[in-house]
C-alpha positions in Angstrom: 21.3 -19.0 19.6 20.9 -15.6 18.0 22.1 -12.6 20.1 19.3 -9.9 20.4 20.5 -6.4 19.1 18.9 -3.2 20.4 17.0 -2.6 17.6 15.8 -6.4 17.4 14.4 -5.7 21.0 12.8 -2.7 20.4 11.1 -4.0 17.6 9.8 -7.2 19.8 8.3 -4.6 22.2 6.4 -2.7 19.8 8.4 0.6 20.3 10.8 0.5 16.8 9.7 3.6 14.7 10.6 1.8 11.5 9.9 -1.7 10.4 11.6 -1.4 6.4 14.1 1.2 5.5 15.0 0.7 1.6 17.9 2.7 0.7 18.7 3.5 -3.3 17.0 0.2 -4.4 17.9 -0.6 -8.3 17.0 -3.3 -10.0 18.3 -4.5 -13.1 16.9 -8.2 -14.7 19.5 -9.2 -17.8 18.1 -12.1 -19.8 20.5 -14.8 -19.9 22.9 -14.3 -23.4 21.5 -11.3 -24.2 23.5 -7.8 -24.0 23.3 -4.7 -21.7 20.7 -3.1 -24.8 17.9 -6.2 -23.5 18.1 -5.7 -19.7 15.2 -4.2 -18.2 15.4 -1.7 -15.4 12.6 -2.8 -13.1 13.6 -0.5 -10.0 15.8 3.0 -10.3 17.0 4.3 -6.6 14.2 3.9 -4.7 14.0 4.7 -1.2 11.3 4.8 1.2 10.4 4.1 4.8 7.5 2.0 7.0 6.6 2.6 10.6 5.6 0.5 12.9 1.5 0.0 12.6 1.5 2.0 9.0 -0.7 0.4 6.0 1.1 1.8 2.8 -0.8 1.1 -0.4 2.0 0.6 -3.0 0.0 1.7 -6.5 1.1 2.2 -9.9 0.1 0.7 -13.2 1.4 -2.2 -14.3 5.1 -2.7 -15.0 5.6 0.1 -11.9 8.1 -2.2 -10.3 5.2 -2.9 -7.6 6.1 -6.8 -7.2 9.8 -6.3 -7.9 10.3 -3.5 -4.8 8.4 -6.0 -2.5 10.0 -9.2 -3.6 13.7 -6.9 -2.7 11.9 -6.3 0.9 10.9 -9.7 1.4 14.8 -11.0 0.2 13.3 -12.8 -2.7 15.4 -11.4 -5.0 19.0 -9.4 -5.1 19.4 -5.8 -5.4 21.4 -4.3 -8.1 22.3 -1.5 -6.2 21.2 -0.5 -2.7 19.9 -2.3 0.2 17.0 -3.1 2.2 16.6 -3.6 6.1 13.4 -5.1 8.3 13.4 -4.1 11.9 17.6 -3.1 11.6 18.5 -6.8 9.9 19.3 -7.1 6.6 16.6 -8.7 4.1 17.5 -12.4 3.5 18.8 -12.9 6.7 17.2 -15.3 9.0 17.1 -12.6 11.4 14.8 -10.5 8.8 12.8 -13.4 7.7 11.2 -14.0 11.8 10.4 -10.4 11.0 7.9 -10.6 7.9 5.2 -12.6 6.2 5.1 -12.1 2.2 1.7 -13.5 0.4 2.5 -13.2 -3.9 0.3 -12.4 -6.7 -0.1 -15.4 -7.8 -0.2 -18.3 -5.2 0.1 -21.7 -6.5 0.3 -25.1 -3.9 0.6 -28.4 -4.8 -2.7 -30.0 -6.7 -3.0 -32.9 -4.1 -2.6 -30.8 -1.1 -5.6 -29.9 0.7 -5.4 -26.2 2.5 -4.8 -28.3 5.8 -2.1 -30.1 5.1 -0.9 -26.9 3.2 -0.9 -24.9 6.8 0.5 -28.1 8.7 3.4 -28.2 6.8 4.5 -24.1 7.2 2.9 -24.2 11.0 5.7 -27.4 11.0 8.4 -24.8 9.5 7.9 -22.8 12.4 9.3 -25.1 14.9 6.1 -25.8 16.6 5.5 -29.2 18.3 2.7 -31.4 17.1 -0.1 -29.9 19.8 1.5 -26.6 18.5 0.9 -27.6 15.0 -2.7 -28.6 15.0 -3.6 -25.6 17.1 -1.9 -23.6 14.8 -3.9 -24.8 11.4 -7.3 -25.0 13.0 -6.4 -21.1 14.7 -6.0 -19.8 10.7 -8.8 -21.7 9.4 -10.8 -20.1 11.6 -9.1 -16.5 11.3 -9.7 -16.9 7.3 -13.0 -18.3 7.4 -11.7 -21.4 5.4 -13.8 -24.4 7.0 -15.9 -25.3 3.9 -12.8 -25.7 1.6 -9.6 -26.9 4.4 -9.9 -30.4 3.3 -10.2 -30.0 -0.4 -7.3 -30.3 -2.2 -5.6 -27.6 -3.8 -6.6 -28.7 -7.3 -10.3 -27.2 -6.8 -9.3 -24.3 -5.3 -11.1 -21.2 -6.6 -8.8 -18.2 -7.2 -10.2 -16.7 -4.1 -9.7 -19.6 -1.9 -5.8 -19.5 -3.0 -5.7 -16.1 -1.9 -7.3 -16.7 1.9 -4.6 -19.4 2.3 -1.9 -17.6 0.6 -3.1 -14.9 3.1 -3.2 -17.5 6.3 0.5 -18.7 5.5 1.6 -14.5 5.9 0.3 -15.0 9.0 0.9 -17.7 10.8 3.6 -16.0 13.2 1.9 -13.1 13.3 5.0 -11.1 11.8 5.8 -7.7 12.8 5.4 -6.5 9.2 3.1 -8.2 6.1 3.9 -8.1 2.4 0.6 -8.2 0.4 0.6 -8.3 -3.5 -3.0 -8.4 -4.9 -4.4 -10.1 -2.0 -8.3 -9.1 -2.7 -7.7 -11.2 -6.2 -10.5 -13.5 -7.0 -11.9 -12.0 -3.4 -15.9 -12.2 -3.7 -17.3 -8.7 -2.0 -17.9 -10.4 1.6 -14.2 -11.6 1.3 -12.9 -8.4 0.5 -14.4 -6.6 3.8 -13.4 -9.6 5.9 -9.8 -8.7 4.5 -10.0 -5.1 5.1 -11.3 -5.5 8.7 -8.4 -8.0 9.4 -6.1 -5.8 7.8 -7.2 -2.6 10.3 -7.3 -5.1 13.1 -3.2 -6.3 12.5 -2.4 -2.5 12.0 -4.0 -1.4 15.8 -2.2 -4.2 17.1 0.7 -2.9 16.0 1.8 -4.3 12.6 3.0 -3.1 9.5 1.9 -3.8 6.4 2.5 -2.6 2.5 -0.1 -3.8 0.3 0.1 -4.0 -3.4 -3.6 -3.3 -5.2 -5.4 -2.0 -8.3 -8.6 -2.2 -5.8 -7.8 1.6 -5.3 -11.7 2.2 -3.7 -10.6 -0.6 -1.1 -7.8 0.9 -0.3 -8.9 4.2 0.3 -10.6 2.9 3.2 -7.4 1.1 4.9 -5.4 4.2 4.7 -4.5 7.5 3.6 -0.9 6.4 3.2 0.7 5.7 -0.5 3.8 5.0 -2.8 3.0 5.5 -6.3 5.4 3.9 -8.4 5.8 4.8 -12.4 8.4 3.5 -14.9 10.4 1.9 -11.7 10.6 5.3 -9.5 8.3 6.8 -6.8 6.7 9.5 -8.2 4.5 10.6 -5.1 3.9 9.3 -2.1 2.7 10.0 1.4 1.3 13.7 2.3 2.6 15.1 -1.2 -0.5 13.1 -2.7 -2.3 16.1 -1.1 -0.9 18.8 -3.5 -3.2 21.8 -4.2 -4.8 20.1 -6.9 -6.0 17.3 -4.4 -8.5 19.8 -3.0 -11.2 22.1 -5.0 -12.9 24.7 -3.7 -16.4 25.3 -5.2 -18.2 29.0 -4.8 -21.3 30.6 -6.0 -21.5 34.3 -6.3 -24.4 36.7 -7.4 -22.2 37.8 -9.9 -19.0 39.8 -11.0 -17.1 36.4 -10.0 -14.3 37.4 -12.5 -13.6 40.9 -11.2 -14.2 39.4 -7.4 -11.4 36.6 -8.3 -9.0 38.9 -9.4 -9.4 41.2 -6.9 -9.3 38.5 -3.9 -7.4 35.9 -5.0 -3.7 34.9 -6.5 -4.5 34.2 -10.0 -2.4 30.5 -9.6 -5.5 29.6 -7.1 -8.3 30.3 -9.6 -8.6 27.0 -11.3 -11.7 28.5 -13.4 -14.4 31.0 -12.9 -17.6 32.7 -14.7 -19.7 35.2 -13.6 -21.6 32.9 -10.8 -18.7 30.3 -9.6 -15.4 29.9 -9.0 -13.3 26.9 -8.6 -10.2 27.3 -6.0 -7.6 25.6 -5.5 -7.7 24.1 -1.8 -3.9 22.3 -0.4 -5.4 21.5 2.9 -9.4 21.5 4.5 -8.2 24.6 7.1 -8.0 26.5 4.6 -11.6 27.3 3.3 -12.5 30.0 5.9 -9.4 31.9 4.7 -10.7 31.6 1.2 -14.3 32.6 2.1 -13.5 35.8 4.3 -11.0 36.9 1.7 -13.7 36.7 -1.2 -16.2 38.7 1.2 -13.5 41.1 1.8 -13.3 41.6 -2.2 -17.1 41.9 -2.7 -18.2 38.6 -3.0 -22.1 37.6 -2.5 -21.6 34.3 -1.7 -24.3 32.0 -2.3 -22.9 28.3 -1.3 -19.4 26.8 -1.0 -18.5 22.9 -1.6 -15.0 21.7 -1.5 -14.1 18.7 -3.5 -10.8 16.3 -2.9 -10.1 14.1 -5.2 -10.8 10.1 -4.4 -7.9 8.0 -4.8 -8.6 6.9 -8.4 -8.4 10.5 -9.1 -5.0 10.9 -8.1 -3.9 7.7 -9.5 -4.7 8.7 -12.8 -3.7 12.3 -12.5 -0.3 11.0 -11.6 -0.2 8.7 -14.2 -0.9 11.2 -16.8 1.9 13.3 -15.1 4.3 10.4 -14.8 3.7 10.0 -18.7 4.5 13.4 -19.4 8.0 13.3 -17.9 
């Protein structure tokens, strides 16, 4: 019998602050015979934090080290250097593993396996009793909306239907925290908002979950949280994806915008201006008024005021761009 620590406990009850620390994460993959000049560095010391009831959308382009940091989390793999935790216990521990359920890119069961027998066998994993078992496969069928395909076998499986039982095997336990990589792959658009409303319905009851996804739009409506990962490193992530370039302030003047910009403004805020408009550069929503009584102060006839933030796919390309120019 395992021995509960503190931490274990708290996490049970819902009051642990922090479901996955990662702590100076490298990751090195050396091909076997080759030399040190052929290993690939898929990870360099990265280290990040999730809360408890936090959707994190891990983005990057490809090659990022998106898969590789959450196969380390999910104890898939060996560090090189650092270490990972998952409600205080280190990942590959049993203790960790009650903790999470991981769902890969790229799901693949056996051909002759039909989705039920698929979910019988990891509902059997869990220790379950055979009552236990069969409520347990019909209670994710239903959850994933995967009657018309549960006795098929895995052989005619559509990319999408791989995903919803990939996605109903993360589940099962209903794990404190959820590993997704890709899961809206092969998703057709009625799938996708099913996803996304299950997604915000685990996180208000309290679970965690970092999800991998190129779908940026999609994410932007789970959450305003992100890791964006470039060349194996976190670039940005979190509030910084809010830099002063996230926000743009656009004003209309009568005229003499120039000489009103110059006389009302840093000169590092004025992103451009002409005689009738001026584009500002806005950090946070607060401060427009600021903006607007300082530009009256200076003279300015103000004839309308938009401020523009940049979507996600904005930013992730902006930070591409930057992380290329490094």
């Amino acid at each position: 019998m395992l021995v509960q620590t503190e931490q274990e406990t708290a996490c049970e009850a819902g009051v642990q602050p922090t479901v996955v620390e990662c702590h100076g994460l490298t990751k090195v993959f050396r091909r076997p015979f080759a030399g040190l000049d052929k290993a690939v560095c898929a990870l360099r010391d990265v280290s990040l934090s999730v809360r408890q009831g936090q959707i994190v959308g891990l983005i990057g382009p490809n090659g990022a080290g998106k898969s590789t940091l959450l196969n380390l989390i999910a104890g898939l793999i060996l560090p090189t250097q650092g270490r990972v935790t998952i409600c205080g216990h280190p990942a590959r521990s049993v203790a960790a593993r009650r903790y999470l359920g991981y769902m890969p890119e790229h799901p693949v069961f056996p051909g002759l396996y039909t989705a039920r027998a698929v979910l019988r066998y990891h509902a059997a994993l869990l220790g379950l009793s055979a009552q236990g078992v069969a409520r347990q496969v019909d209670a994710s069928i239903q959850r994933l909306h995967m009657q018309e395909f549960a006795d098929r076998p895995a052989s005619d499986f559509s990319q999408g239907m791989k995903q919803r039982l990939a996605l109903a095997i993360a589940m099962m336990s209903d794990p404190p925290l959820l590993l997704l990589d890709e899961p809206s792959n092969g998703l057709d658009p009625i799938g996708i908002v099913e996803l996304r409303d299950l997604l915000q319905q685990l996180r208000d009851a309290g679970a965690s979950v970092v999800i991998s996804s190129h779908r940026l739009g999609e994410l932007e409506k789970l959450t305003s949280d992100y890791i964006f990962m470039h060349r194996g490193r976190i670039v940005q992530f979190g509030d910084e994806l809010n830099a002063s370039q996230a926000g743009q302030l656009r004003v209309g003047v009568v005229s003499h915008g120039e000489s009103v910009a110059r006389a009302a403004l840093p000169a590092s805020r004025v992103l451009s201006v002409c005689d009738t408009e001026l584009m500002i550069a806005i950090g946070e929503p607060d401060e427009v008024p600021d903006v607007v009584r300082d530009l009256v102060a200076g003279g300015a006839k103000i004839t309308s005021v938009l401020l523009q933030r940049e979507n996600i796919e904005e930013v992730f390309l902006r930070l591409c761009d930057e992380g290329n120019n490094r």
